[in-house]
N, CA, C and O of each residue as an XYZ file, in Angstrom:
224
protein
N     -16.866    -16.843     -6.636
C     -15.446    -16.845     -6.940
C     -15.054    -15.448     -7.432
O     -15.641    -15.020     -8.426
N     -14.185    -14.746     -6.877
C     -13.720    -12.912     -7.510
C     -12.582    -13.193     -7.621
O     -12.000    -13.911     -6.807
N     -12.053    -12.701     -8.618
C     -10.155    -12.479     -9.170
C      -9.511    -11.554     -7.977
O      -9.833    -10.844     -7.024
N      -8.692    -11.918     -8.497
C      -7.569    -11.126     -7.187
C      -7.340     -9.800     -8.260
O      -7.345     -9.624     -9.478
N      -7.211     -9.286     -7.477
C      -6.822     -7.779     -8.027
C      -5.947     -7.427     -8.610
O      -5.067     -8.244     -8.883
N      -5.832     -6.023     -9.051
C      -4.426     -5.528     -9.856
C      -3.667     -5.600     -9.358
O      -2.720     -6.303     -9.709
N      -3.694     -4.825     -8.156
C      -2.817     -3.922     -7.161
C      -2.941     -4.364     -5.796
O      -4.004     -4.272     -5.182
N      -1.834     -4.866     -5.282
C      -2.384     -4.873     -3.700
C      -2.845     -3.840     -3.006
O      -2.130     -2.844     -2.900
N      -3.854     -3.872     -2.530
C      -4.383     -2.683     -1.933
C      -3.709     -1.811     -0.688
O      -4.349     -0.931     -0.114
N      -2.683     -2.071     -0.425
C      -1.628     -1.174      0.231
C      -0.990     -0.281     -0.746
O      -0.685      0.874     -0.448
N      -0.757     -0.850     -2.042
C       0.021      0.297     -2.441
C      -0.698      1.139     -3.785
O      -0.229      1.939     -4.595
N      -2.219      0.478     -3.578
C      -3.531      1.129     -4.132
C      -3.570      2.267     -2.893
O      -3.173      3.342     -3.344
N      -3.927      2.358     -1.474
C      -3.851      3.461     -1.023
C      -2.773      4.169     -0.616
O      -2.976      5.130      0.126
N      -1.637      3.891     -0.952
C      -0.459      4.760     -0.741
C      -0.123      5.798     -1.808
O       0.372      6.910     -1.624
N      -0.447      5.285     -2.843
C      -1.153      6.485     -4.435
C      -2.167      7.001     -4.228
O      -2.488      7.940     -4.956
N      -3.170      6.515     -3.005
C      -4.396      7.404     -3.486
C      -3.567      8.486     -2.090
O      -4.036      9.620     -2.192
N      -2.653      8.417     -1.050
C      -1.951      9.733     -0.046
C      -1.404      9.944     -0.670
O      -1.094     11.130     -0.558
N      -0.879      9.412     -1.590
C       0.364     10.608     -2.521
C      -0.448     11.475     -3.500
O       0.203     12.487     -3.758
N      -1.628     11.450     -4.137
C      -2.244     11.885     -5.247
C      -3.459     12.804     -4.764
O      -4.156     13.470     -5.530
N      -3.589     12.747     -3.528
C      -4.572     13.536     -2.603
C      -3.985     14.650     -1.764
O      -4.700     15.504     -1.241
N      -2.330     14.617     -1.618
C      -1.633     15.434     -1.001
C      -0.831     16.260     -1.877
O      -0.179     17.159     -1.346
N      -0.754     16.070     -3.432
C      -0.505     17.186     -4.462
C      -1.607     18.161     -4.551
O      -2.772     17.928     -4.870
N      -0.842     19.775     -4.081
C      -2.188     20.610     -4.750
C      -2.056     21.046     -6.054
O      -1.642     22.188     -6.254
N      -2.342     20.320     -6.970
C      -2.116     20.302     -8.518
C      -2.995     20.410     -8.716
O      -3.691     20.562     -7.712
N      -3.704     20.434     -9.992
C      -4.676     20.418    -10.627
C      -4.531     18.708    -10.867
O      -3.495     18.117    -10.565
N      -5.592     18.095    -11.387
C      -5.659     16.925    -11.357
C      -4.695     15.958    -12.262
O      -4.099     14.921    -11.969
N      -4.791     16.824    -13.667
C      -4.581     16.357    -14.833
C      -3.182     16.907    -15.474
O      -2.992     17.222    -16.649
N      -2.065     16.947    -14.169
C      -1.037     18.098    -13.953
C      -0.172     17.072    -12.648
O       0.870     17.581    -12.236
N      -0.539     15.816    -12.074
C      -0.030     15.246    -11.550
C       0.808     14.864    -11.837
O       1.789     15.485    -11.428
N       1.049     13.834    -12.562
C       2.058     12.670    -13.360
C       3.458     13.301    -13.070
O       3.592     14.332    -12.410
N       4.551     12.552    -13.654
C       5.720     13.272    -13.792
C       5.821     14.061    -15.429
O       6.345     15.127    -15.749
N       5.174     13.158    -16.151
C       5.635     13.612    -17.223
C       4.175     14.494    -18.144
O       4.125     14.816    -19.331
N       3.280     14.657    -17.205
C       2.106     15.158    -17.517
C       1.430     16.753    -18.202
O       0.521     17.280    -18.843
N       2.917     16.983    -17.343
C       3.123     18.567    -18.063
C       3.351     18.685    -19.670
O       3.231     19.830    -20.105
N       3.642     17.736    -20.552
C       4.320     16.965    -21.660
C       3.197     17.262    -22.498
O       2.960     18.092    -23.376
N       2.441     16.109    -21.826
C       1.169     15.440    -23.013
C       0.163     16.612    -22.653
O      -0.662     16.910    -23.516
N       0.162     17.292    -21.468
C      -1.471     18.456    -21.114
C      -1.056     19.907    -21.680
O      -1.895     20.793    -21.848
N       0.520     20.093    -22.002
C       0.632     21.358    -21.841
C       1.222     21.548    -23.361
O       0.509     21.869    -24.312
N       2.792     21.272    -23.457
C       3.325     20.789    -24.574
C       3.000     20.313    -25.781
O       3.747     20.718    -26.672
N       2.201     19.641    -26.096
C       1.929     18.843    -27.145
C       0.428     19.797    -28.053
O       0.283     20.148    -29.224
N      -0.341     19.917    -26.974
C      -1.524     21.091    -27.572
C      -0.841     22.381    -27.872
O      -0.994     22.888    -28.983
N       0.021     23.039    -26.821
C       0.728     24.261    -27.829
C       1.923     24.019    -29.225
O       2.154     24.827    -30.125
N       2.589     22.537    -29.010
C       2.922     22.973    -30.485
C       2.155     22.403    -31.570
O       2.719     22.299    -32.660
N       0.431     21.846    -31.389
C      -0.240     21.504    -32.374
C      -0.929     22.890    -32.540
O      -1.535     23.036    -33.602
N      -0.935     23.963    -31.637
C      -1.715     25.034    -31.541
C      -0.605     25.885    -32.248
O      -1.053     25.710    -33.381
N       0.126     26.406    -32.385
C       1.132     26.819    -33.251
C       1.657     26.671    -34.438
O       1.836     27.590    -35.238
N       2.013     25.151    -34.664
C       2.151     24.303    -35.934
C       0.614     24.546    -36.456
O       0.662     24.635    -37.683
N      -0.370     24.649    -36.107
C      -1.515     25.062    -37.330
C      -1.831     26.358    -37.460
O      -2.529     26.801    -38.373
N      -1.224     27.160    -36.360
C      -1.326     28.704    -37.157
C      -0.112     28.905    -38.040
O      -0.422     29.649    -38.971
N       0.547     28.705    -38.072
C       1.625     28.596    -38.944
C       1.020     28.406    -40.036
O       0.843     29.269    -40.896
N       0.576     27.002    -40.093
C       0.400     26.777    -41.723
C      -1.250     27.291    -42.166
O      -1.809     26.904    -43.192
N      -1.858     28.223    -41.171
C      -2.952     28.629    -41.645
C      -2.648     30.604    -42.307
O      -3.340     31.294    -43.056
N      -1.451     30.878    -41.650
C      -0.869     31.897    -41.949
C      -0.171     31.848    -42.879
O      -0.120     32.912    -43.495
N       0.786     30.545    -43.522
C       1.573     30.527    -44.767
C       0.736     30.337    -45.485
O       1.210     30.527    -46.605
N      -0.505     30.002    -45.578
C      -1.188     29.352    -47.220
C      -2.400     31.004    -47.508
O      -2.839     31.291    -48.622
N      -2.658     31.714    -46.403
C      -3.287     33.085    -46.184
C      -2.603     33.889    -46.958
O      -2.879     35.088    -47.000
């Protein structure tokens, strides 16, 4: 007996042609990916030189 799946597998491989035909970097796909990979580490990378420079 196997469970039925997540995803119908048509539109399991219609993400894997859309996600194979970006030349992105991998982790740079998403829409909003630029956000959480790029954004968020430079203002934690900033916000702690800051406060490693105010208490210096």
């Amino acid at each position: 007996m196997s469970e039925p799946p997540f995803r119908p597998r048509e539109k399991l491989l219609e993400k894997q042609k859309y996600f194979q035909s970006i030349h992105k970097h991998t982790y740079l796909k998403g829409p909003y990916d630029k956000i959480t990979s790029v954004a968020i580490p430079v203002a934690l990378f900033a916000s702690s030189l800051y406060l490693i420079f105010k208490n210096a």
